[in-house]
KENU-526186 format. One record per residue: residue number from 1; residue in one letter; x, y, z of N, C-alpha, C in turn. Coordinates in nm, 4 decimals. Layout:
REM KENU-526186
> nr,rest,nc1,nc2,nc3,cac1,cac2,cac3,cc1,cc2,cc3
> NUM,a,X,Y,Z,X,Y,Z,X,Y,Z
...
REM end
This chain:
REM KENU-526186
> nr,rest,nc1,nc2,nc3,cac1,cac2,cac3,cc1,cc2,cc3
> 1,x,-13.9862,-0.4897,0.2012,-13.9578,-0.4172,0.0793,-13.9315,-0.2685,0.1070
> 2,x,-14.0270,-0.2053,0.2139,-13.9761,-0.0440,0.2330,-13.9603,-0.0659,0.3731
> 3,x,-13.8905,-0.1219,0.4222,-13.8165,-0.0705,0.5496,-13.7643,0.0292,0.6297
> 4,x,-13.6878,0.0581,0.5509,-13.5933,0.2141,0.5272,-13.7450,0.3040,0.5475
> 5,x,-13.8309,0.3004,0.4813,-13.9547,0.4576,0.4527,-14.0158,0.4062,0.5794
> 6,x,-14.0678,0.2900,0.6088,-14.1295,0.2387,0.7361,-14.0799,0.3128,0.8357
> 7,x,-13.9630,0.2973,0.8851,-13.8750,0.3335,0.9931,-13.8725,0.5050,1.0183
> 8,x,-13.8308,0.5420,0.8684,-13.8569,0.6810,0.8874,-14.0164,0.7666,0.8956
> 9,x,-14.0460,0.7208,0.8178,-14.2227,0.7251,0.8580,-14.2357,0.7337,1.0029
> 10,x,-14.1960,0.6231,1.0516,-14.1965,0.6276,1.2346,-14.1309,0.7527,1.2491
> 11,x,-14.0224,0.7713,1.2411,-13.9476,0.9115,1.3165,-14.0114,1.0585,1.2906
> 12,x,-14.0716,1.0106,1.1226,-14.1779,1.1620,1.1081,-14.3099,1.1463,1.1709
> 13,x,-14.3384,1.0626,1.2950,-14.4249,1.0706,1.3470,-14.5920,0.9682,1.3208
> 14,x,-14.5731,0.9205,1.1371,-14.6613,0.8457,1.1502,-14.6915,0.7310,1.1908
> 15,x,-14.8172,0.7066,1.1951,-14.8548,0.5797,1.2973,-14.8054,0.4333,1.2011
> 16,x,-14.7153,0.3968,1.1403,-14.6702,0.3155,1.0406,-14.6805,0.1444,1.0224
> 17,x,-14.7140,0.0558,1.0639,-14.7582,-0.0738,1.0568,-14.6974,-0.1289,0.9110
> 18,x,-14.5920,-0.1864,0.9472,-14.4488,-0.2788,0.8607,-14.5052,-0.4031,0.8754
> 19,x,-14.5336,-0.4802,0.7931,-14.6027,-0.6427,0.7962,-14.4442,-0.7349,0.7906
> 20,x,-14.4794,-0.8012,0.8556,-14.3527,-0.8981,0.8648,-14.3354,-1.0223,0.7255
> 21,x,-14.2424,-1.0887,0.7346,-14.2610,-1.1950,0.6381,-14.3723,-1.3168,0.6178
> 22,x,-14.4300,-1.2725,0.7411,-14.5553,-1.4158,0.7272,-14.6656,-1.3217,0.7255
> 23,x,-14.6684,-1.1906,0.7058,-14.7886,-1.1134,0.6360,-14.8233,-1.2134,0.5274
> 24,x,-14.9612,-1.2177,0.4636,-14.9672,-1.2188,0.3271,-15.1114,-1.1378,0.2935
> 25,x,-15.1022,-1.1171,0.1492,-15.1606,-0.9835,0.1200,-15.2867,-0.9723,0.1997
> 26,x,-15.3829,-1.1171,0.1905,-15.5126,-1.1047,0.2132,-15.5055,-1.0496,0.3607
> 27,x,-15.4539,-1.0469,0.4486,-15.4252,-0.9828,0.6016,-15.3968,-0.8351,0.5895
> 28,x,-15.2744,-0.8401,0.5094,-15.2275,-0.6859,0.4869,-15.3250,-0.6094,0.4560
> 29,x,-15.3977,-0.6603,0.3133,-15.5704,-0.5696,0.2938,-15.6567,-0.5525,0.3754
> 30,x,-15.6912,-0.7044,0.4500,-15.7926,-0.6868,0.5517,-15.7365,-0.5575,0.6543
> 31,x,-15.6307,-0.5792,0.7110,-15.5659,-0.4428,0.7824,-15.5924,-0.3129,0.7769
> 32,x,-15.5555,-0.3241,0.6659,-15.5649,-0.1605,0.5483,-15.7230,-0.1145,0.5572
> 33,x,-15.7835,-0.1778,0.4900,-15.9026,-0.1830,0.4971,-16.0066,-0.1407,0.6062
> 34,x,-15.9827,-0.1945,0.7175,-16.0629,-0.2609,0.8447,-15.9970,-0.0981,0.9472
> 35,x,-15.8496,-0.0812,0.9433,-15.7905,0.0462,1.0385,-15.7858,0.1532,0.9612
> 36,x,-15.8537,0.1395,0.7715,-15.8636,0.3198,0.7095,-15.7316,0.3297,0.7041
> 37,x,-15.6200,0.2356,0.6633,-15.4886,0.2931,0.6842,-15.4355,0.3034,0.5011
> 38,x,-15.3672,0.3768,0.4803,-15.3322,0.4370,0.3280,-15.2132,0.2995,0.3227
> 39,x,-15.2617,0.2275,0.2231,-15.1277,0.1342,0.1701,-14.9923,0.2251,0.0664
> 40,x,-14.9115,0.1720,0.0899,-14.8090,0.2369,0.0524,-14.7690,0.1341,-0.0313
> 41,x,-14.6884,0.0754,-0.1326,-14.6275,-0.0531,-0.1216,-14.5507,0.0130,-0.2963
> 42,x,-14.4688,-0.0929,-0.3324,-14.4104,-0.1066,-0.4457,-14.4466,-0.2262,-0.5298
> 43,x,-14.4926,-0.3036,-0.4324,-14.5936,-0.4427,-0.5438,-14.7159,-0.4137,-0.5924
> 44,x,-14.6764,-0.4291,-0.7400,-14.8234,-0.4223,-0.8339,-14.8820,-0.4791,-0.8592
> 45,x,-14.8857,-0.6139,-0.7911,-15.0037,-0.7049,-0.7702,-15.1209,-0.6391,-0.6381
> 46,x,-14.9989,-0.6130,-0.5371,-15.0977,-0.5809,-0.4180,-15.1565,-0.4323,-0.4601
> 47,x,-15.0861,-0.3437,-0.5377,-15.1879,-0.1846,-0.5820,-15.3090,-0.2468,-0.6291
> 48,x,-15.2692,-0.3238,-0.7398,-15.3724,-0.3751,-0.8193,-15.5171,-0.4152,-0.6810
> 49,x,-15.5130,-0.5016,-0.5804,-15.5677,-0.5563,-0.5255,-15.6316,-0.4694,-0.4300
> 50,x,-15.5438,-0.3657,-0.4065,-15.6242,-0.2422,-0.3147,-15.6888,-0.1438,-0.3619
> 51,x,-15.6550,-0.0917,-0.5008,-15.7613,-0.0302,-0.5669,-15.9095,-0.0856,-0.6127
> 52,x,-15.9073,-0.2469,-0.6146,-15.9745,-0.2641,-0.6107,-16.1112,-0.3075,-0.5186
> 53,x,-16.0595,-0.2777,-0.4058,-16.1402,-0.2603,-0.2868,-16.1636,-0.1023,-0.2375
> 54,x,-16.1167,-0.0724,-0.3185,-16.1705,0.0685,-0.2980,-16.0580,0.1497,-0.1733
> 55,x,-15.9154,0.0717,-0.1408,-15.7950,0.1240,-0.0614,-15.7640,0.2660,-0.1092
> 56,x,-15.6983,0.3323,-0.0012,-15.6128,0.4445,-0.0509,-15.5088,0.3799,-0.0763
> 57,x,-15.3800,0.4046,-0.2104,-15.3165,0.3429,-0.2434,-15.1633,0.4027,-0.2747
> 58,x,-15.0777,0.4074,-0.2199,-14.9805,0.5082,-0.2801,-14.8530,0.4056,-0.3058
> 59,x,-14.8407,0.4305,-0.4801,-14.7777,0.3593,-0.5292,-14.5985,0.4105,-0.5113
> 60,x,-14.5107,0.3544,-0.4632,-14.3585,0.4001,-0.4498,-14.2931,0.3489,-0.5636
> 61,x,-14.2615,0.4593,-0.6385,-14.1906,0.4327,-0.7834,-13.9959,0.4021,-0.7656
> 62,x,-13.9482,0.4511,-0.6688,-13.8613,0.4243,-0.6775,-13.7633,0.3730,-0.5470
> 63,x,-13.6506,0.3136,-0.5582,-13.5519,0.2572,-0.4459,-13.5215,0.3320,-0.3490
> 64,x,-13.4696,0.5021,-0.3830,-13.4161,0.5635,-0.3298,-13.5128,0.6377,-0.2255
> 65,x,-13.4525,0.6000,-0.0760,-13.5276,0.6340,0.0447,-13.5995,0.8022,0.0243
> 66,x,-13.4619,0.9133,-0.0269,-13.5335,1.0045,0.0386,-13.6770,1.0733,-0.0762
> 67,x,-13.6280,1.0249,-0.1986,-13.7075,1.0000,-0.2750,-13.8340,0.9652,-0.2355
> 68,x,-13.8574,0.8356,-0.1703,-13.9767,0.8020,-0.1036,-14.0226,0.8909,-0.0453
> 69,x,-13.9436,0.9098,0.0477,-14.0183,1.0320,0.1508,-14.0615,1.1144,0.0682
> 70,x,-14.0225,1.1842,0.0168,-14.0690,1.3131,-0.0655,-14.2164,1.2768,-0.1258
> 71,x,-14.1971,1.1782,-0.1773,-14.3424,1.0741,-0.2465,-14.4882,1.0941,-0.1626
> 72,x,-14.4205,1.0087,-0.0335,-14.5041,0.9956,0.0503,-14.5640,1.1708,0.1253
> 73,x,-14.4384,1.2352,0.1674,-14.5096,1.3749,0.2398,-14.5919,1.4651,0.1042
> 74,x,-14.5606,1.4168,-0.0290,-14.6507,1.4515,-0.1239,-14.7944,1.4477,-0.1037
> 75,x,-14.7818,1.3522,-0.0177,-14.9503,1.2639,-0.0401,-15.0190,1.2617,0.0801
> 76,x,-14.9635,1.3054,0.1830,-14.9777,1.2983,0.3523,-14.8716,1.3829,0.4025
> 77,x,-14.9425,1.4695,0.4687,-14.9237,1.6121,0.5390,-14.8697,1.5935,0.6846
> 78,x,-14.7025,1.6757,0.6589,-14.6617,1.5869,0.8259,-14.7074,1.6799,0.9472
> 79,x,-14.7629,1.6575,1.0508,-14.7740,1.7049,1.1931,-14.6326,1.7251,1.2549
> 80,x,-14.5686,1.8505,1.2534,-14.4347,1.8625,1.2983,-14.4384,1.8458,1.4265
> 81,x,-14.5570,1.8066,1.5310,-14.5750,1.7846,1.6973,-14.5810,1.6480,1.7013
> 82,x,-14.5714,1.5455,1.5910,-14.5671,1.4186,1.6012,-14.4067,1.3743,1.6279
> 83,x,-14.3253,1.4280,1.5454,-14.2232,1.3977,1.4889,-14.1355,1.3348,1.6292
> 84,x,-14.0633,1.2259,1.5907,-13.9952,1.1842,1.7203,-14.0642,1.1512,1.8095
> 85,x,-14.1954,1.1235,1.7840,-14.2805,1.0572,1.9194,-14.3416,0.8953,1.8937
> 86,x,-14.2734,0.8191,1.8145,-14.3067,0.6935,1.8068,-14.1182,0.6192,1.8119
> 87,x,-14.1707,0.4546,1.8232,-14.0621,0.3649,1.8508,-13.9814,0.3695,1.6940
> 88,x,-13.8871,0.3996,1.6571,-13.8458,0.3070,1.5444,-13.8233,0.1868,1.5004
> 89,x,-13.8775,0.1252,1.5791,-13.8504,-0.0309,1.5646,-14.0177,-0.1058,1.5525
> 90,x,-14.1029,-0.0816,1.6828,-14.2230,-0.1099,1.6749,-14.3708,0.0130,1.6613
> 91,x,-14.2996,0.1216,1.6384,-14.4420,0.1961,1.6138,-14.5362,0.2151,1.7086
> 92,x,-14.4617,0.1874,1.8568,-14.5134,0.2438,1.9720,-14.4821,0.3843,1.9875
> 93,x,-14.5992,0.4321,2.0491,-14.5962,0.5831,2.1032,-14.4961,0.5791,2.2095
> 94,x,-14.3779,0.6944,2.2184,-14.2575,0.6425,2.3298,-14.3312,0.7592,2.4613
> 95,x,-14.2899,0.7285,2.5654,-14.3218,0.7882,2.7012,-14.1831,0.8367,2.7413
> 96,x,-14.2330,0.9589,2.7707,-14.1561,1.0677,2.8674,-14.0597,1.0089,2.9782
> 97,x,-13.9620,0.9659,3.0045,-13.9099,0.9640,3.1636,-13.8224,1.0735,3.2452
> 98,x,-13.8564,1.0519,3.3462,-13.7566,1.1496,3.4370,-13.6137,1.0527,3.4152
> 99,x,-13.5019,1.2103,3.4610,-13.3794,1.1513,3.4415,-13.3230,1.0994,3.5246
> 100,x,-13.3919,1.0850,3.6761,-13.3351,1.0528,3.7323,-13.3678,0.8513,3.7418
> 101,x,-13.4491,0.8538,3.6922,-13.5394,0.7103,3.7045,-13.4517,0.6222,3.5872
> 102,x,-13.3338,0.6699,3.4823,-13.3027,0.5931,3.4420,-13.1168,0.5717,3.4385
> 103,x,-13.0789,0.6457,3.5254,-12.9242,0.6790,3.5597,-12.8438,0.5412,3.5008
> 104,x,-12.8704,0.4452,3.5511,-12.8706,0.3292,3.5794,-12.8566,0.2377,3.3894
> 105,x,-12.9531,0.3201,3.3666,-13.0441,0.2289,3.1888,-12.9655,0.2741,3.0982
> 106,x,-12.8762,0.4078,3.0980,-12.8278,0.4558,2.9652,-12.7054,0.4965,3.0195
> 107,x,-12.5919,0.5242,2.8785,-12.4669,0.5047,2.9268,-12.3999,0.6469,2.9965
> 108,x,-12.3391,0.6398,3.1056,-12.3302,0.7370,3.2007,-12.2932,0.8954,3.1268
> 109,x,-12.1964,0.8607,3.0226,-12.1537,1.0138,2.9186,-12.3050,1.0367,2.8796
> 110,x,-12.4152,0.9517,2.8443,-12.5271,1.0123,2.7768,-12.5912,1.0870,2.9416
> 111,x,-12.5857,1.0149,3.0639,-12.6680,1.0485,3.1286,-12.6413,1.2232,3.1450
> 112,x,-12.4733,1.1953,3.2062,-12.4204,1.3494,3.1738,-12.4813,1.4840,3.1113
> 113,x,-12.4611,1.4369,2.9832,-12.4892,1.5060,2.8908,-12.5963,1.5324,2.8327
> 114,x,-12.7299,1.4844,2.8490,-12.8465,1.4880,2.8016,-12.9543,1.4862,2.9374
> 115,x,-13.0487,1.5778,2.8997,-13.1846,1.6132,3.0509,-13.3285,1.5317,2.9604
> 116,x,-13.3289,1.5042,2.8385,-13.4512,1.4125,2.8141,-13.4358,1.3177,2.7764
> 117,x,-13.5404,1.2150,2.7904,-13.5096,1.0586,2.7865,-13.6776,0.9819,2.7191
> 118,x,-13.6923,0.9291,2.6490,-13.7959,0.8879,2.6168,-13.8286,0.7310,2.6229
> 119,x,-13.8706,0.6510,2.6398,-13.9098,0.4730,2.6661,-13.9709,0.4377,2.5438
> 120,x,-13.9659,0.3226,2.5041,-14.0445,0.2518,2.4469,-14.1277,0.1195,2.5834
> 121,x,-14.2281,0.0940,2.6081,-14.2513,0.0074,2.6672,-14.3198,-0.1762,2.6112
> 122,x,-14.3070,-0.1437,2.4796,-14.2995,-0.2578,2.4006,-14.1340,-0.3121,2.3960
> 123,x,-14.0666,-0.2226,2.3630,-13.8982,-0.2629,2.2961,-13.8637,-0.2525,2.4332
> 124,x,-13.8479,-0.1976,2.5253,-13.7875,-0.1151,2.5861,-13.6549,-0.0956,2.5908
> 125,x,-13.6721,-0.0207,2.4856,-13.5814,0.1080,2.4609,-13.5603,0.2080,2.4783
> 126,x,-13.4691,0.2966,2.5057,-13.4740,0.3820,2.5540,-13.4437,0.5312,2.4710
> 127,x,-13.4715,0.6077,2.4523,-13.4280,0.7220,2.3428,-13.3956,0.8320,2.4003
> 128,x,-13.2941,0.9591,2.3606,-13.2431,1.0271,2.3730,-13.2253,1.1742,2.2608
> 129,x,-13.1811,1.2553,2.3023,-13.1635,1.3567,2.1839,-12.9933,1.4054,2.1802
> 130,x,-12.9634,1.3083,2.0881,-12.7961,1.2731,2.0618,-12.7784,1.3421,1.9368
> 131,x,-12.6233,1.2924,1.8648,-12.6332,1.3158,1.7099,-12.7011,1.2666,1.6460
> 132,x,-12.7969,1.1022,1.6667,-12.8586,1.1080,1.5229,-12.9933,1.1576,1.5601
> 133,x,-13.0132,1.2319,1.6494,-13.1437,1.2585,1.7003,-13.1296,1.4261,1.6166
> 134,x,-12.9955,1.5103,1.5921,-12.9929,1.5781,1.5464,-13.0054,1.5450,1.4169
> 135,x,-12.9300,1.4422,1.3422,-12.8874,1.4214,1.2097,-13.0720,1.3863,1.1643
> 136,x,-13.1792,1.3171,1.2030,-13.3215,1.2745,1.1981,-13.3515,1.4366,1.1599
> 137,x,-13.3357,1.5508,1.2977,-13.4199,1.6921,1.2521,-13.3984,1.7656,1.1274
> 138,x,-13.2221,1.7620,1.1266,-13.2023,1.7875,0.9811,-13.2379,1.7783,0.8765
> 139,x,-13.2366,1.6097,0.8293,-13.2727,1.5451,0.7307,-13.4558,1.5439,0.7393
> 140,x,-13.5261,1.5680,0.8349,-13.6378,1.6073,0.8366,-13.7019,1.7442,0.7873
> 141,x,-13.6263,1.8487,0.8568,-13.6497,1.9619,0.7567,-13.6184,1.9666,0.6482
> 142,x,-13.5256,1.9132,0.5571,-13.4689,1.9392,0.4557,-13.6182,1.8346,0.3894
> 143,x,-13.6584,1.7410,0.4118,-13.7724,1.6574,0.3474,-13.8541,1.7474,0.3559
> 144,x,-13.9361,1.8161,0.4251,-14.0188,1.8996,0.5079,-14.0350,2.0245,0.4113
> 145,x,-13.9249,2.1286,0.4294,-13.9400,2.1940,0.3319,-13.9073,2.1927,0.1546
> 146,x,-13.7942,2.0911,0.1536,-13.8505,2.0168,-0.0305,-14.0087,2.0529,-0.0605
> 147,x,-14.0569,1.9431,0.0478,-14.2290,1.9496,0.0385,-14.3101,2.0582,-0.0184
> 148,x,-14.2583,2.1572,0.0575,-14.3587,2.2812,0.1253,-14.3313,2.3795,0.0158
> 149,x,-14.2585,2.3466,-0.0819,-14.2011,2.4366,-0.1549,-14.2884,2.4339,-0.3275
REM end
């Protein structure tokens, strides 16, 4: 259901946990619950179900992504030393590599052109600071200071 905020959540650094389709709620709560983690969601069955366990609960009123964001950094304060340090895909913390250790892994114009390189060792994937690595800082400050304002 929030994919899109999941993903970016990851890129602003938080520690984010996306339940798959064979989640079902009673897991998702136990989760929430058990790791202190703030539910986010747009189903008002499951708010309903986490307020009543006493969850932090942050209800997403609307479709529109950056909207969300704004919602969410409303409610949770971003660490600008996080930012860009998790997987977008799995919410692993990514690791540092030397450039020379991956010549080979990424495409030779990137090797060229770029001196940092980051891993995922779950996905392994590999990350870089390209255009959308610029187009992410942008659209991050511009969320960032909305916020702050």
């Amino acid at each position: 259901m929030l994919g899109s905020l999941a993903k970016w959540l990851r890129i602003l650094g938080f520690d984010t946990l996306y339940p798959n389709m064979t989640t079902n709620d009673d897991t998702l709560l136990d989760i929430a619950k058990t790791e202190k983690r703030i539910l986010i969601t747009r189903d008002k069955e499951l708010i309903i179900r986490g307020k009543k366990i006493q969850l932090d609960v942050l209800e997403i009123q609307t479709t529109d992504l950056d909207r969300q964001l704004a919602q969410v950094l409303a409610h949770i304060p971003i660490d600008r030393t996080n930012v860009l340090t998790r997987c977008t895909i799995c919410n692993t913390l990514l690791l540092s590599v030397e450039k020379k250790a991956i010549k080979t892994l990424v495409p030779p114009k990137v090797f060229e052109s770029r001196n940092q390189f980051w891993y995922c060792a779950v996905c392994n994937k590999y990350y870089w600071m390209g255009t959308h690595f610029e187009n992410m800082i942008e659209k991050t400050n511009k969320l960032t200071n909305k916020n702050n304002q």
